[in-house]
N, C-alpha and C positions, 0 to 999 in steps of 0.2 A: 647105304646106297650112295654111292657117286654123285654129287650133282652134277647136272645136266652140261653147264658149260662146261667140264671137263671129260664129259665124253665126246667118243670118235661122233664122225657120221652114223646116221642109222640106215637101216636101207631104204626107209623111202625120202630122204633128205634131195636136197636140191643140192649137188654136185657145185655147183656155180654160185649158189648164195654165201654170202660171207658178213657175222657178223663184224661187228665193233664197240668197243667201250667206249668210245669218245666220237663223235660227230658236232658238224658245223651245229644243229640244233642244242646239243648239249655243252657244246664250249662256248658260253656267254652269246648265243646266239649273232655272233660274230664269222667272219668269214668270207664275205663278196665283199671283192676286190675293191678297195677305193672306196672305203666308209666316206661319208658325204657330213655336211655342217645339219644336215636334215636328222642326219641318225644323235647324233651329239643331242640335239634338242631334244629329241623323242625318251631320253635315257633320261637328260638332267631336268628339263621341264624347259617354258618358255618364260619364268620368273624375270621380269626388267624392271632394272630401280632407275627412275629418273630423278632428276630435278629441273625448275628451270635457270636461265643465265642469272636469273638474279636474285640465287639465291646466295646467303652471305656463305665464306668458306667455311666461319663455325659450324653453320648447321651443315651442310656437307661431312665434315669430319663428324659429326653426331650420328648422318646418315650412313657413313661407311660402318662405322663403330656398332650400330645399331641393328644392320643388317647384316653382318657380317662378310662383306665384299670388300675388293680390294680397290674398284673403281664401279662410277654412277657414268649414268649416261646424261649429260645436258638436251634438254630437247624444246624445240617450240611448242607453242600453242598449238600446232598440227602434230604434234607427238613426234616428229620428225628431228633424227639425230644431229645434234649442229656441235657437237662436242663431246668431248668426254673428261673426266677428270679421275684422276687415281690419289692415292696414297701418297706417292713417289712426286705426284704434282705439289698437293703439298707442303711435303716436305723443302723440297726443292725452292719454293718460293715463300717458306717461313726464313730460310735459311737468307734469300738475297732481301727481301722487302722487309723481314723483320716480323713481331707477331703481332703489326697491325693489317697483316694480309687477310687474317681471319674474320676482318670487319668486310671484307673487301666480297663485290658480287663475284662468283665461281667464272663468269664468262673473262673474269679478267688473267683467272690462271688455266682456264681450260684445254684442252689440246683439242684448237677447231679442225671443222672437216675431216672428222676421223676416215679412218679407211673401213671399209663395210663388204660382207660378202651375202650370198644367198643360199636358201637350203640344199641347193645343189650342188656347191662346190666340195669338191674331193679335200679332205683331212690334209692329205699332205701337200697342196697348195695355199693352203689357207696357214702348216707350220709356218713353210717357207716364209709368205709373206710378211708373217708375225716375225720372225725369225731375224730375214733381213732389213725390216725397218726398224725392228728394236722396241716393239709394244706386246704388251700382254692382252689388251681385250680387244675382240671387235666386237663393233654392233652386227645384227643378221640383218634383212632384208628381203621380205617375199611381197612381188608388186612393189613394190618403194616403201612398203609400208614395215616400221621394225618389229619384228617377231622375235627376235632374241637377243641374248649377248653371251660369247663364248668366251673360255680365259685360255692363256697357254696351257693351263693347268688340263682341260677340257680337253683336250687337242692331243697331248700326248698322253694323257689315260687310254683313248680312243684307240690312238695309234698300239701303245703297247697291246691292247686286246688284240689288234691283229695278229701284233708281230708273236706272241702264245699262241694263236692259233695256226699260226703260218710254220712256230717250231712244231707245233704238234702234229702236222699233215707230214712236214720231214717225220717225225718219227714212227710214224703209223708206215710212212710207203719203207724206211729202214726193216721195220720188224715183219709185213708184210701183212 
């Protein structure tokens, strides 16, 4: 016997129905236009590693190492972002201070006032940003209060889902 998807219409089928092997449900549930910093979270978790300013750079390097993240978030006694420090931080400041920077509190290499978005900002304002200021994480923000932290890494996994699924709607309206 034939299976079924390879037969014609039958005659009482719906003329006008048409199925598909692939829809927006089944391609990584991806596909409305303009993924948001909201969807990122809802995928990766809202997982945030802090420390506060004064904490020394050793234990930061122990905290990167331990968690295995590229940067911490510096934050107040309000839980409130007032920093952040990476990897790249540092490196960068063992290289000029030397490796008694590691004794040193994080508020003294940190990169204050980071730039911060909310779960509604569209993916690809938030690359851009990342992009042209030349940083890999932000903190989120919903109410003032931080509910996240995205990396560039995050941002264009995201992105690529669309951009698969945006090839695949081309080839579906190709094939017909």
């Amino acid at each position: 016997m034939t299976p079924t998807s390879y037969q014609g219409p039958l005659e009482g089928d719906d003329k006008d129905h048409r199925t598909r092997s692939q829809s927006e449900d089944t391609n990584l549930g991806v596909g409305q236009p303009g993924i948001t910093v909201g969807a990122i979270l809802a995928d990766k978790g809202n997982d945030i590693f802090t420390v506060a300013p004064s904490t020394t750079v050793k234990d930061v390097v122990a905290e990167l190492n331990r968690m295995r993240v590229g940067a911490l978030l510096v934050v107040n006694p309000a839980k409130e972002p007032i920093g952040i420090v990476s990897e790249r931080d540092v490196v960068r400041h063992a290289d000029t201070v030397g490796l008694d920077v590691f004794a040193q509190p994080v508020e003294t290499i940190m990169t204050a006032n980071p730039q911060c978005c909310v779960p509604t900002d569209k993916v690809e304002s938030v690359m851009l940003r990342m992009t042209e200021s030349r940083f890999r994480h932000m903190p989120v923000l919903n109410d003032g209060k931080l509910c996240g932290l995205i990396s560039i890494g995050d941002v264009v996994r995201h992105r690529m889902r669309e951009i698969e699924y945006e090839n695949l709607k081309i080839k579906q309206a190709l094939v017909g």
